[in-house]
Legacy VTK file of the C-alpha trace (Angstrom):
# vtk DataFile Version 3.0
C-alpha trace
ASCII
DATASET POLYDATA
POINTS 370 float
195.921 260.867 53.778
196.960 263.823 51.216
196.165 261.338 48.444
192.972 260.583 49.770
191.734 264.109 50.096
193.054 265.239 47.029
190.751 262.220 45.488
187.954 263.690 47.401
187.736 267.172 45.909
188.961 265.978 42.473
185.614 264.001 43.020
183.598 266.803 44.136
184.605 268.516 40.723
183.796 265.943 38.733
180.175 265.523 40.470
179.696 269.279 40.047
180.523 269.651 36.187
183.678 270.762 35.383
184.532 272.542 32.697
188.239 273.822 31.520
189.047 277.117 32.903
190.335 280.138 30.635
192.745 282.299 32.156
191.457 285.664 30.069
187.815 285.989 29.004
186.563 288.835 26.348
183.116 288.178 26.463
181.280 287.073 29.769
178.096 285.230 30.869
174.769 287.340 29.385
172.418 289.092 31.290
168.647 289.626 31.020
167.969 292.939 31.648
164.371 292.223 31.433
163.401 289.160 33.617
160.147 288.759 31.271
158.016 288.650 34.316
158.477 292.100 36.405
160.213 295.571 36.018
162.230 295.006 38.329
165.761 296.494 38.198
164.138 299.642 36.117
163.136 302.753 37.048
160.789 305.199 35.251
160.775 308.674 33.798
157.469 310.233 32.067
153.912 308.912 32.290
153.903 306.517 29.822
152.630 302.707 31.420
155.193 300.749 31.171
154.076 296.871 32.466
155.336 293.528 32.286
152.892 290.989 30.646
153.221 287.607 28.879
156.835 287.557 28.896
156.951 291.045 27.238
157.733 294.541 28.195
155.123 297.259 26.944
154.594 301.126 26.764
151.248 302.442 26.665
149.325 305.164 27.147
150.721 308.895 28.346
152.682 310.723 26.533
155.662 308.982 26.889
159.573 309.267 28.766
161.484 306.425 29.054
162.897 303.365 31.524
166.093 303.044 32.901
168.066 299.876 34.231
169.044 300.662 38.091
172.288 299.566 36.809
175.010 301.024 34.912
177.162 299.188 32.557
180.762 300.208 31.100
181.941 297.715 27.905
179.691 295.094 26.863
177.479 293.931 23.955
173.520 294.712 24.061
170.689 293.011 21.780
166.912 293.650 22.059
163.888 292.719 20.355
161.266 296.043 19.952
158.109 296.079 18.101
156.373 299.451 17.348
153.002 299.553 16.749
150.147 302.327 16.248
149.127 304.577 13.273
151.272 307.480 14.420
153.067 305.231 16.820
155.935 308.267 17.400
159.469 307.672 18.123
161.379 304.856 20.502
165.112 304.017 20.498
167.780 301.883 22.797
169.803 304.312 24.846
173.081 303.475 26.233
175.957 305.093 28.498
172.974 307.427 29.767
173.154 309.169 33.481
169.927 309.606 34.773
169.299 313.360 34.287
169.771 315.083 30.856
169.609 314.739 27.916
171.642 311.490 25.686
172.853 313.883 23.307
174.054 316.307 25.902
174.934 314.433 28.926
177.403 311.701 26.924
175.524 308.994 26.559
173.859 307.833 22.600
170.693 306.216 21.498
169.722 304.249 18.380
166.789 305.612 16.938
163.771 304.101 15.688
160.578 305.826 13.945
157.540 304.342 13.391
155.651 300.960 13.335
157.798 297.978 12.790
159.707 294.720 14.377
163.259 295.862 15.109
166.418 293.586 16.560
168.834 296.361 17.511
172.218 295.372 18.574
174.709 297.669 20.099
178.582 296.992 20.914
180.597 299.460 23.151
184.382 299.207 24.287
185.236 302.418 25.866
184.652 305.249 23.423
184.485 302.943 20.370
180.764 302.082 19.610
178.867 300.311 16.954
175.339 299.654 16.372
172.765 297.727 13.836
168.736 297.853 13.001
167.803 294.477 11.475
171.307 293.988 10.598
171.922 297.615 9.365
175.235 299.466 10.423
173.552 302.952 12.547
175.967 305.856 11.158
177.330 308.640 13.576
177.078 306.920 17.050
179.099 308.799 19.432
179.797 308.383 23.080
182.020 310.323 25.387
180.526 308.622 28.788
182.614 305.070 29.735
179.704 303.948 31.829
175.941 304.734 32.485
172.584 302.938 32.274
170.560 300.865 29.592
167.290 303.037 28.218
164.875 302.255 26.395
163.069 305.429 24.733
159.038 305.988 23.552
157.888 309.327 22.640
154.229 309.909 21.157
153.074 312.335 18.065
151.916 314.674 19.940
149.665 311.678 21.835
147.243 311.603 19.153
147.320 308.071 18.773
145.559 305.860 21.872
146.843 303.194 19.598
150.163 303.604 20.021
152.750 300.978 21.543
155.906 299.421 22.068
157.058 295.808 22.931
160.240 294.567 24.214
160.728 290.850 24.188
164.004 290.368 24.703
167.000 293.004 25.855
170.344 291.147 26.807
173.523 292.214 27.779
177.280 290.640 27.967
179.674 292.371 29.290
183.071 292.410 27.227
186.891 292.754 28.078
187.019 290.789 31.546
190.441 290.478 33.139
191.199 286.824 35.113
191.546 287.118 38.721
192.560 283.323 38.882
194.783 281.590 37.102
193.567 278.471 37.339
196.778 276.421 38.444
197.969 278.182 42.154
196.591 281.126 44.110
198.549 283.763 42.901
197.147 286.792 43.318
195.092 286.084 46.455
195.969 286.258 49.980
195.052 283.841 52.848
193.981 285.534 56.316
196.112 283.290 58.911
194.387 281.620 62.090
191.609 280.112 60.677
190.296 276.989 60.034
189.339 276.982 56.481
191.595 275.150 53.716
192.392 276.669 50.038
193.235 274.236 47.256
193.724 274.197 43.148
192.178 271.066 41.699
191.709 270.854 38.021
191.412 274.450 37.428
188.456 275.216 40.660
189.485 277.237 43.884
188.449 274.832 46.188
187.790 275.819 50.054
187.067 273.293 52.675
186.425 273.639 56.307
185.696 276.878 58.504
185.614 279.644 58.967
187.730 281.389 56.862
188.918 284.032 54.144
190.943 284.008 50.902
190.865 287.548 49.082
192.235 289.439 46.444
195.223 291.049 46.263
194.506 294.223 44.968
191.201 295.991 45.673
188.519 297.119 44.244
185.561 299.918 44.079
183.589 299.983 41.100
183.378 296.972 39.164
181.325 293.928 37.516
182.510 290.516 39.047
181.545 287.509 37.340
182.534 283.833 38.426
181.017 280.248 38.689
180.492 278.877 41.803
179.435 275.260 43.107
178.322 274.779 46.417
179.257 270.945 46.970
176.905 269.933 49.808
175.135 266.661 50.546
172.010 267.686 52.465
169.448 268.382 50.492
167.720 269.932 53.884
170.384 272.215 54.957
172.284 273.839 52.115
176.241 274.892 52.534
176.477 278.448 53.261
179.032 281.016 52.332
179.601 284.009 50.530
181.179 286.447 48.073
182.405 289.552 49.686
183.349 292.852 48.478
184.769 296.400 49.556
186.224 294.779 52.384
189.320 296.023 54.267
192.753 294.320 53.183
193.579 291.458 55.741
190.227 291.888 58.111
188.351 289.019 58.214
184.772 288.829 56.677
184.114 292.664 56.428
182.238 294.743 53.605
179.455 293.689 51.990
178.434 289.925 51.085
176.762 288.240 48.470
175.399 285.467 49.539
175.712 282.053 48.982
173.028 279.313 50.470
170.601 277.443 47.919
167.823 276.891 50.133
164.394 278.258 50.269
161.261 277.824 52.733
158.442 275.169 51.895
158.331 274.791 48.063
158.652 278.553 47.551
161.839 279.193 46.054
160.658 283.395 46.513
161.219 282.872 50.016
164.928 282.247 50.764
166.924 280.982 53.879
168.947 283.312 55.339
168.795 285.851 52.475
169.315 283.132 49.686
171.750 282.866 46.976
172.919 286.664 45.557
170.945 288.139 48.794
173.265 290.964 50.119
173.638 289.394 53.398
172.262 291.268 56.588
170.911 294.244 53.907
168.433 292.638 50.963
167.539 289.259 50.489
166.957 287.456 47.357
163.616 287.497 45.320
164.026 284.250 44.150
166.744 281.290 45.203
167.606 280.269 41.561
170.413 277.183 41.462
170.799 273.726 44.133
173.713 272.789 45.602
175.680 270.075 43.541
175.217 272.162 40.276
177.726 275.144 38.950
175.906 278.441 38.746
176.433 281.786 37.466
176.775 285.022 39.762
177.060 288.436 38.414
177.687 291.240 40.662
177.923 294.766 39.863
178.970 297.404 42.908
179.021 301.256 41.474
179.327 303.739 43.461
176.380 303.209 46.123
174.058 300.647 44.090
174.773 296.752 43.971
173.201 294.440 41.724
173.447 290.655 41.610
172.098 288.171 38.864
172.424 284.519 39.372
172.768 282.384 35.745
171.769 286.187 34.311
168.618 286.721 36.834
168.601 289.502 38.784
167.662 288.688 42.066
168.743 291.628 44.444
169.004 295.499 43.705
170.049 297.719 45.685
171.098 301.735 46.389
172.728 301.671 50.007
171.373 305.242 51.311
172.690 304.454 54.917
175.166 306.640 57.152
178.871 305.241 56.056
179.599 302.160 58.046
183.584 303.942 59.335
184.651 299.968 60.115
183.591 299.136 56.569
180.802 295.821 57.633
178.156 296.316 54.811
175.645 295.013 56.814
175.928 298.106 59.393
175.942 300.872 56.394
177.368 302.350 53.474
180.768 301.290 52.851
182.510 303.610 50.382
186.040 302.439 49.876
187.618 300.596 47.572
188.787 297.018 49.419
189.459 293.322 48.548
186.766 290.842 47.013
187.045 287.428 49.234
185.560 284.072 49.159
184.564 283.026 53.000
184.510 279.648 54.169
181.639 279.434 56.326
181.883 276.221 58.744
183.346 272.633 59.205
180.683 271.368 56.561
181.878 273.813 53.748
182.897 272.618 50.462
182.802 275.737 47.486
184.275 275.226 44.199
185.156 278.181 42.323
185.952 278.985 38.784
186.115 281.666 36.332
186.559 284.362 38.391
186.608 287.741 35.977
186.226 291.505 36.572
185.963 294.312 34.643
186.739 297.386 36.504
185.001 300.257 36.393
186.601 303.801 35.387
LINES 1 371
370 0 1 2 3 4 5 6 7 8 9 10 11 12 13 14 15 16 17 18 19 20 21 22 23 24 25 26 27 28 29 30 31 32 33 34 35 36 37 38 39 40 41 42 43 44 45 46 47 48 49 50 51 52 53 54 55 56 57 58 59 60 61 62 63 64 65 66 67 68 69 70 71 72 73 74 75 76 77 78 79 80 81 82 83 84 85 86 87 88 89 90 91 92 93 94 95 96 97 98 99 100 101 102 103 104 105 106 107 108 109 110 111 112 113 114 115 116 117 118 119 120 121 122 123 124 125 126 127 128 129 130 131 132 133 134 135 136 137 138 139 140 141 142 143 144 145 146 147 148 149 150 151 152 153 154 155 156 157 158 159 160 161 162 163 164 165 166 167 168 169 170 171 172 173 174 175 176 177 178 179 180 181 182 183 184 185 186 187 188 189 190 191 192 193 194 195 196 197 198 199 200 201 202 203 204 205 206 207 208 209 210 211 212 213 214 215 216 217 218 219 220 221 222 223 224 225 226 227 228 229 230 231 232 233 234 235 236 237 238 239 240 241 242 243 244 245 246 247 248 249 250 251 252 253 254 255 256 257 258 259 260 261 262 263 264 265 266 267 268 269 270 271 272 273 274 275 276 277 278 279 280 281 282 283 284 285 286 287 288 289 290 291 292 293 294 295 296 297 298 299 300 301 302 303 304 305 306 307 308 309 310 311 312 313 314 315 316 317 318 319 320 321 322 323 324 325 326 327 328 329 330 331 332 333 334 335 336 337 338 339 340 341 342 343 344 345 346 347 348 349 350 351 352 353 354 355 356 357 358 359 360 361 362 363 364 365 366 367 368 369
């Protein structure tokens, strides 16, 4: 019978992909910070028009300011596409490490610079206080940075908003983030912890964290507040009407069982319209936000990104952004994220759900936050 089994989920693996597993990870999975359709996951300061149009990001009109992400980012690797166009078409840049009040050259962030009309690829590296930048392949000199985390910006300031004319367009802006630790080895489950007296069953095959059965809870560990989580997940199910369910949770209380807040996990949608999720949908936080858009199927390995800082939580499935959120509620004292704010640092789990679930897991890295 163990033989059989073990043929079972070495099967499952197979059918969803599988690719070999690296134990420590520099670079991870990108990001689209601009989902070329919305601006969602930005937030805006000034009166310039910022708008989402034919894949592209524009600034017109108003004087000017500039756009924020929601999220804030530590050590990664950042590459956009800007165009500048206009007469006197005034002053833009890429600013990084940025809080949302002050000044960047005051409040510890930086910003690359660019003046005047022209097509610009800007990319921008940053490991802790060590950061690097080019325009069009040209080192930037005297980039400084004292803040280890803060948001993506992206800058437009008129001449004096003589020129109607005037604009900027952003076609691309992607970020990786860089220096990811392993949380799984790959080969046993060292360095996770299995809440006793329930149903579900945790396995190693060929490099995937395989759960079957539920319910049931396998989590970290150590524990964690601030962080970006990145792993692949396959949901293994056989019904194309009624997708597996479970979930990625976070900030929960060591050794209590499915507490803190979950990211969801359930590829299935209403009618045709993937916008409309099932039971808060694939990187939904569960009970709190659900999902603008289910993006992967069961049977297929996906990409989920989730960043927790302080009280905002972002999710991006295979580098999407599908939920985005700043948790304003009273504190939740028995730390359920789907009652209120929880605020303490606690264990990242994966659940097993019910007697139909089958989750493969791989590439499981973090980078914590300072």
């Amino acid at each position: 019978m163990r033989n059989f089994c073990l043929s079972l989920v070495v099967a499952a693996v197979i059918a969803c992909g599988f690719s070999a597993f690296a134990q420590e990870i520099l670079v991870g999975q990108p990001l689209n910070l601009f989902d070329g359709e919305s601006l969602f996951g930005w937030v805006q300061f000034g009166d310039a028009n910022w708008a989402a149009k034919d894949g592209v990001l524009t600034a017109t009109e108003g004087s000017g300011g500039w756009l924020a992400t929601t999220s804030t980012f530590a050590n990664f690797e950042l590459s956009a596409k800007i165009k500048v166009s206009g007469g006197k078409a005034g002053i833009t840049g890429l600013a990084f490490r940025v809080p949302f009040d002050g000044h960047y050259s005051e409040n510890g962030g930086a910003a690359v610079i660019l003046n005047g009309p022209g097509e610009y690829e800007v990319n921008v590296k940053a490991v802790g206080t060590d950061v690097s930048a080019t325009v069009n392949g040209k080192p930037v000199e005297g980039l400084k940075v004292s803040n280890l985390k803060g948001h993506i910006g992206i800058l437009y300031h008129k001449y004096q908003n003589k020129d109607k004319n005037a604009q900027i367009e952003v076609k691309s802006i992607q970020l990786k983030p860089v220096q990811l630790s392993s949380l799984f080895n790959g080969k046993d489950l060292t360095g996770w912890d299995i809440i006793p007296g329930h149903d579900s069953t945790f396995s190693v095959v060929d490099g995937c964290l395989n759960i079957k059965k539920g319910n049931g809870q396998i989590e970290t560990a150590g524990v964690y507040r601030d962080f970006l989580l990145q792993l692949d997940i396959c949901a293994n199910g056989n019904n194309p009407k009624k997708a597996l369910n479970s979930g990625v949770f976070f900030r929960g209380p060591k050794g209590v069982f499915w507490k803190g807040y979950e990211s969801q996990i359930k590829n299935q949608w209403k009618g045709d319209d993937r916008s409309k999720p099932e039971d808060f949908g694939t990187g939904g936080i569960y009970g709190v936000q659900e999902a603008r858009k289910v993006v992967p199927n069961d049977k297929e390995w996906f990409t989920k990104t989730i960043i927790c800082d302080e009280n905002h939580i972002a999710v991006w499935i295979n580098g999407y952004l599908v939920s985005d959120l700043f948790d304003t509620r009273p504190v939740e004292p028995g730390g359920d994220g789907k009652e209120g704010y929880v605020p303490a640092a606690g264990t990242i789990h994966l659940q097993g759900h019910d007697p139909t679930t089958d989750m493969l897991f791989k590439n499981i890295n973090i980078q914590v936050y300072p």
